[in-house]
C-alpha positions in Angstrom: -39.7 132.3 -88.0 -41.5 129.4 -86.2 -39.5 127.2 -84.2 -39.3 123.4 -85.3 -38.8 120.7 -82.9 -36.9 117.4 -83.9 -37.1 114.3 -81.3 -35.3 111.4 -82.6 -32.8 109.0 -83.7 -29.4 109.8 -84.8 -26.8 107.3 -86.6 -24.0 106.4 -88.4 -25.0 104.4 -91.4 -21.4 102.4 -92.5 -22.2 101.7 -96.0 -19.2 98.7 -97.5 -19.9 98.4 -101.8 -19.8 94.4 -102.6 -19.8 92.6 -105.6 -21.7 89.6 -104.0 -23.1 89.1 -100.4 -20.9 86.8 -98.4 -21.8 83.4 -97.8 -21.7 82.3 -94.1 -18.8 81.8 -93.0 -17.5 83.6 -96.2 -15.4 86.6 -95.8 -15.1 89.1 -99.2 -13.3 92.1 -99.7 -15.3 95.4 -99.8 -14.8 97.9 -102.8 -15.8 100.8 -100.8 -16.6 101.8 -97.4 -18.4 105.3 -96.6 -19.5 107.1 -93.6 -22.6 108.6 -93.9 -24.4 110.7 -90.6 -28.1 109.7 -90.6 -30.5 108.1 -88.5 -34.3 109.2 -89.2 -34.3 111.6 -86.3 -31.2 113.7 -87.5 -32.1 113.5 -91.5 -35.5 114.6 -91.2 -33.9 117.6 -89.1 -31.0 118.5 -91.5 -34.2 118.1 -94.2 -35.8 121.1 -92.2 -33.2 123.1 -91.6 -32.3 123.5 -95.8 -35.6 123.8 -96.6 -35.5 127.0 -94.4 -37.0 125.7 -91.0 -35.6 126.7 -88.1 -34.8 123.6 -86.0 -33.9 122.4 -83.1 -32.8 118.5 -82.3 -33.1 116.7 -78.9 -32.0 113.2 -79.2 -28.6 111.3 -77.9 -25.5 110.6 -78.7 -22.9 107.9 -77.6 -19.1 107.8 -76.3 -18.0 106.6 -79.0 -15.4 108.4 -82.1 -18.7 109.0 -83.9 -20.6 111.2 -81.6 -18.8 114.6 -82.2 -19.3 113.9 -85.9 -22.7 113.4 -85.7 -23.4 116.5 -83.8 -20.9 118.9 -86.0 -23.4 117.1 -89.5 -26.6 118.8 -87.3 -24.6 121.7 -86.3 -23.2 122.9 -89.5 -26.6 122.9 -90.8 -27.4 125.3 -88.6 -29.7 123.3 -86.3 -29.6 123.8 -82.3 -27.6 121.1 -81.0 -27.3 122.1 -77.2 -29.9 119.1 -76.6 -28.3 116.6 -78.0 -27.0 114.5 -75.1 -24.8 112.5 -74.3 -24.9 108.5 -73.3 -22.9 105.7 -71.8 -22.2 103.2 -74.8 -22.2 103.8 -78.3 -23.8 105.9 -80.6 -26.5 104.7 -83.6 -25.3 103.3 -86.0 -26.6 100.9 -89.0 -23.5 98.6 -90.9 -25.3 98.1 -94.6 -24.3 96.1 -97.3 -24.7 96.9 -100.7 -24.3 94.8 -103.5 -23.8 95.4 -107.5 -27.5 95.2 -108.3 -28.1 97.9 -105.3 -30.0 95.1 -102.8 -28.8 95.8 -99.3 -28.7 94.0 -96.1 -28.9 96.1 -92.6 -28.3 95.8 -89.0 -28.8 98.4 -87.0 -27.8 99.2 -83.5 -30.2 101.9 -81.6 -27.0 102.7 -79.0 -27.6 105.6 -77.9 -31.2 106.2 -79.1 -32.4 103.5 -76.9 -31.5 105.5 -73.9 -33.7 108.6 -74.4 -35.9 109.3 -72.1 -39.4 111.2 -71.6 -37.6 112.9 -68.6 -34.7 113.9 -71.3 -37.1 115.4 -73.3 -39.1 117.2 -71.1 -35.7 118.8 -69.5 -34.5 120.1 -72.8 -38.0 121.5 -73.9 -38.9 123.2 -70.6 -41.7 124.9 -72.1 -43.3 125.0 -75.8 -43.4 128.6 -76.1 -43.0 129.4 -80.0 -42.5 126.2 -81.0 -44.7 125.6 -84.2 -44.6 121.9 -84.7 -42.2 118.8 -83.4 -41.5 116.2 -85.3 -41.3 112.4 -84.6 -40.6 109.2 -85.8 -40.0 105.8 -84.5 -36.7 105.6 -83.5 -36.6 106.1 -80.3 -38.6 104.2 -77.3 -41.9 104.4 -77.8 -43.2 105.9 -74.7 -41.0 108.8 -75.2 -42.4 109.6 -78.0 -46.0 109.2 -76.4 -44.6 111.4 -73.6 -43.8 113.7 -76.6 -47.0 114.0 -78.1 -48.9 114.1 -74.6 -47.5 117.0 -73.6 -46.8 119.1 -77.0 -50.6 118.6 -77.8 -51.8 119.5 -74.5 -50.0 123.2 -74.9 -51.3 123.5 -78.9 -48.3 122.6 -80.3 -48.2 120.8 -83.7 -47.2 116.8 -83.6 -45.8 115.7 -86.8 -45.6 112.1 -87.1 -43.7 109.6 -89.2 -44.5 106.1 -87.8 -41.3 104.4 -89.1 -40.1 101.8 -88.9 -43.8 101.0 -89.3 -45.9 99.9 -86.3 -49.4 100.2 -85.3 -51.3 103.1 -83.7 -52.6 102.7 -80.1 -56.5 104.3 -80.6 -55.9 107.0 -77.9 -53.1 108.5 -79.7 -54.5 109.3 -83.0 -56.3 112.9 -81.7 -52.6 113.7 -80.5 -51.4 114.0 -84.2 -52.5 117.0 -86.3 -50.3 115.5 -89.2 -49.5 112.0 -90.0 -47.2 111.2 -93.0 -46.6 107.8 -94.4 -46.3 105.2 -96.9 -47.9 102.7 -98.7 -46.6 99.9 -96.3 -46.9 102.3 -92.9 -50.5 102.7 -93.9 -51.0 99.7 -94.4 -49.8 99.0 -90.9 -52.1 101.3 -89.3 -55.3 101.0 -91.0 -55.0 97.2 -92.3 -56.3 98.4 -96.0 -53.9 97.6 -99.0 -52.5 101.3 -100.4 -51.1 101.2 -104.0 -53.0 104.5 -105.7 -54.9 107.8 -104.5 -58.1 106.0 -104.7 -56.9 103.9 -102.2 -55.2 106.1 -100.2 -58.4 107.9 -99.6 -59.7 105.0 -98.1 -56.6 104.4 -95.4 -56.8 108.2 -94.7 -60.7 108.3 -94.6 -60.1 105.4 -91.7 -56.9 107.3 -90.1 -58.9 110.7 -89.9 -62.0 108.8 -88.3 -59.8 108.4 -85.4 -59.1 111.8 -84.8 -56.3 112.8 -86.4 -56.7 116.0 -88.5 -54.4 115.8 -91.4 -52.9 112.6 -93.3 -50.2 112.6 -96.0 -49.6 109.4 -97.8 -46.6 109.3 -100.3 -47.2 106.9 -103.0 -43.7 106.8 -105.0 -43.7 107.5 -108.8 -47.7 108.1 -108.1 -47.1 111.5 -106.2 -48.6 111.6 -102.3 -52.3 111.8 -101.5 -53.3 114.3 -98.8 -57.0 114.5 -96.7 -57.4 116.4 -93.9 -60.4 115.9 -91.3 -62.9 118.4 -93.0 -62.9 116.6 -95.8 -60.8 118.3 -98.2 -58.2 116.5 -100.0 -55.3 116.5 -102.6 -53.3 114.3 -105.6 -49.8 115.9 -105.6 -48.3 113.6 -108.7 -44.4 112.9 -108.8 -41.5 114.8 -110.5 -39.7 112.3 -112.8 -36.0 112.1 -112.1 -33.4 109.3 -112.7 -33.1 107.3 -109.8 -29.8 107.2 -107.9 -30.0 106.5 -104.1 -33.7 106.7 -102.5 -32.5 106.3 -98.6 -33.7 109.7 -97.6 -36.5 110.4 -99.4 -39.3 110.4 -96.8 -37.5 111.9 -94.3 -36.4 114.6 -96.9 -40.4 114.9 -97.7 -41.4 115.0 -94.1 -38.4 117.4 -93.1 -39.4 119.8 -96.3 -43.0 119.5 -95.9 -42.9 120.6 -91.9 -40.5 123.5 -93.1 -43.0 124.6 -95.6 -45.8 124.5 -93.5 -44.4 126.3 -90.8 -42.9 129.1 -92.9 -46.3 129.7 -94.1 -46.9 127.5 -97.4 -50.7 126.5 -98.2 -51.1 122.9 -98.3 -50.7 122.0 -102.1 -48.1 124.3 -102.6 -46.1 122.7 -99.0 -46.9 119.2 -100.5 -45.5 120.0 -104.2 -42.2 121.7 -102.4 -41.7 118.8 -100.1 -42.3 116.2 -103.5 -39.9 118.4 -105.4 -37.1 117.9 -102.5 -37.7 114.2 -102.2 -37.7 114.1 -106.6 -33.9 115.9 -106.0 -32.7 113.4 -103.1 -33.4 110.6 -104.7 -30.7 112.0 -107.4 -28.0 111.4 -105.0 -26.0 108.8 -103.2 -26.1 109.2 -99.5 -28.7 110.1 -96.5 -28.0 113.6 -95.2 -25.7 114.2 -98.5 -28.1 114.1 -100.7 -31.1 116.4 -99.0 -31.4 119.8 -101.1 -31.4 123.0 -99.8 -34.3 125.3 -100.3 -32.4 127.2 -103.2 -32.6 124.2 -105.1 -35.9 123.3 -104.7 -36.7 126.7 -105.5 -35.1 126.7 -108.6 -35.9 123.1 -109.5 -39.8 124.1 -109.1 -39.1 127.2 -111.5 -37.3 124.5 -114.1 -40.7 122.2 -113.9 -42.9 125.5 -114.3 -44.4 124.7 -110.6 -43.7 128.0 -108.4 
């Protein structure tokens, strides 16, 4: 099995249930308060990992009652978690506020995140010897992840980018990526073209691929996810319909799914419709890491939709 390579963030998301958001000054009693292990970095792993990858994280920890917990969540989904590290201060973490109508408000602390270095990376990978593809988001300082990339494409190795939160793409990185996967807002960020539908999806990827990237995914919501690659060819994967319930891991679970797929073999449409299937299920449940399926389900979910 090819080896997958996760380098990111990992968090605590502190999720308190409100009827109203407080005014300031105001102070309001909470009607629930859950602990839920996340953080991009560590969800689009555990996303991986179910969907049958076999993965490895490198990313860092805190100090702090919360690090041990986020390392048993990657652990006990069988992910390699000898490079996870650990650093002075406290772990990730993000305190969200959700209100009846399901409107949030989030602050989030990189902690530990902040603190990973290109030197930590490059200590803990050694060599990229059977490693398929690593995976990478924006979570973590920026020129570790272009330390990352430098170095994984230089030996052949697959970079799988998610550029979020969103930010813009220096030119001299694009040829680094062999597969960029976004959203409507993220591509919007990097090319500066308006995404809402396929059509003009294939315009934001048509100007991504220009730059030298080879592949671009672009998930579009309810509309499905658009993929080009640099020869030309290209694909309209439309949504499942499901109900709803929580969608705070869906692109990681697509991105984590999708990398899994590919590395295990998959053709392109068939990787993109498992990796929209998973999302279509995570979406069904509350939570980040909680809610990402495991690749029985998608399995079987794809059989109930006549698509596998």
């Amino acid at each position: 099995m090819k080896k997958l390579l996760v380098v990111g963030s990992i968090n605590m998301d502190i999720v308190s249930n409100v009827q109203n958001f407080p005014l300031p000054g105001e102070t309001i009693p909470s009607t629930a308060t859950s602990f839920f292990p996340g953080g991009k970095g560590a969800n689009q792993a555990v996303a991986a990992a179910r969907a049958g990858g076999s993965c490895t994280m490198i990313g860092a920890v805190g100090e702090d009652p919360f690090a041990e917990t986020l390392i048993h969540a990657l652990y006990n989904n069988g992910i390699a978690t000898e490079h996870v590290l650990r650093k002075k201060g406290t772990s990730g973490f993000a305190i969200i506020t959700v209100n009846e109508e399901g409107e949030n408000h989030i602050i989030l602390s990189e902690g530990a995140n902040g603190q990973l270095t290109s030197d930590d990376v490059a200590a803990s990978v050694g060599n990229w010897s059977n490693v398929y593809a690593v995976l990478l988001q924006n979570e973590i300082p920026w020129e570790t992840n272009l330390s990352v990339m430098t170095s994984a494409s230089g030996s052949g190795v697959h970079v799988f980018y998610n550029p979020a939160p969103a930010r813009p793409i220096p030119e001299h990185v694009f040829p680094l990526i062999h597969t960029l996967i976004i959203n409507e807002t993220e591509a919007a960020v990097i090319s500066g073209l308006a995404v809402s539908d396929p059509s003009t999806a294939a315009e934001a990827a048509t100007w991504i691929l220009a730059k030298g990237t080879k592949n671009v995914i672009i998930t579009l919501g309810e509309k499905g996810c658009f993929y080009q690659n640099a020869q030309g060819e290209s694909a309209t994967i439309p949504a499942f319909r499901v109900k709803p319930v929580d969608t705070t891991a869906a692109g990681d679970t697509f991105f984590g799914a999708y990398t899994a797929a590919s590395a295990n073999g998959l053709p392109v449409e068939k990787a993109l419709t498992f990796a929209a299937a998973a999302a279509a299920l995570a979406v069904t449940k509350a939570g980040a890491q909680s809610s990402i399926p495991g690749k029985a389900e998608i399995e079987a979910f794809l059989l109930s939709e006549k698509k596998y």
